[in-house]
C-alpha positions in Angstrom: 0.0 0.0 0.0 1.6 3.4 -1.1 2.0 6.5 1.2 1.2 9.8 0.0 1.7 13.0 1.3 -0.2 15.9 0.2 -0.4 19.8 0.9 -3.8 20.1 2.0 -6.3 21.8 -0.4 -7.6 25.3 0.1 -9.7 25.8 2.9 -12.6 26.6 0.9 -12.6 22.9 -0.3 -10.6 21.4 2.4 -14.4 19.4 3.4 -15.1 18.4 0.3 -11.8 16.4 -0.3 -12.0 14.6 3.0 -15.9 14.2 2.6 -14.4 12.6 -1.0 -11.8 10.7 0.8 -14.4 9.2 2.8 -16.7 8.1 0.4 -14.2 6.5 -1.9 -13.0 4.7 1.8 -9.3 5.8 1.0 -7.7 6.0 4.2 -5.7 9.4 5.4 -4.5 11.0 8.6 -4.0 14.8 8.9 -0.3 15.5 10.1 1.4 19.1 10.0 3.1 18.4 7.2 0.2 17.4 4.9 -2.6 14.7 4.6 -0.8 11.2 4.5 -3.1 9.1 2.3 -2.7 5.1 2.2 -3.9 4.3 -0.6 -4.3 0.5 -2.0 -4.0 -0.6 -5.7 -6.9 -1.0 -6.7 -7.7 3.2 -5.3 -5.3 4.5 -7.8 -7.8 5.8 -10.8 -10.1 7.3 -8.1 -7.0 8.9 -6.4 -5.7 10.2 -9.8 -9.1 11.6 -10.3 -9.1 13.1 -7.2 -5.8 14.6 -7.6 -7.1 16.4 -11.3 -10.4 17.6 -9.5 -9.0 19.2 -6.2 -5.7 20.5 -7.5 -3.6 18.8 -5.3 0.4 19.0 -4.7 1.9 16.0 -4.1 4.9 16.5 -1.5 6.0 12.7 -0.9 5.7 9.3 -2.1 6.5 6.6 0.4 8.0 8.6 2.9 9.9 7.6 5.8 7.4 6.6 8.4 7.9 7.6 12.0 8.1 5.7 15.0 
């Protein structure tokens, strides 16, 4: 399952992409550095769609996790 971190979107639609998050059951936590999504195979068209439709910058991919 790949890690992604993500500058959150702007607060005007900050709701909607956790709101989408949810609905499409892709799993995230909020951290100061971004959203941290975990997303599984068979999530990565929705994801890229979600990318496209709220703009998002991707910081990360896979980071190092913390313990």
């Amino acid at each position: 399952m790949p890690t992604i971190v993500v500058t959150p979107p702007e607060p005007k639609v900050r709701m909607a992409f956790m709101d989408a998050l949810e609905t499409e059951r892709i799993d995230y936590d909020r951290h100061t550095d971004g959203y941290w999504i975990y997303l599984r195979e068979s999530q990565t068209d929705t994801w890229n769609s979600l990318v496209s439709k709220f703009k998002l910058k991707i910081e990360d991919t896979d980071p190092p996790a913390f313990f």
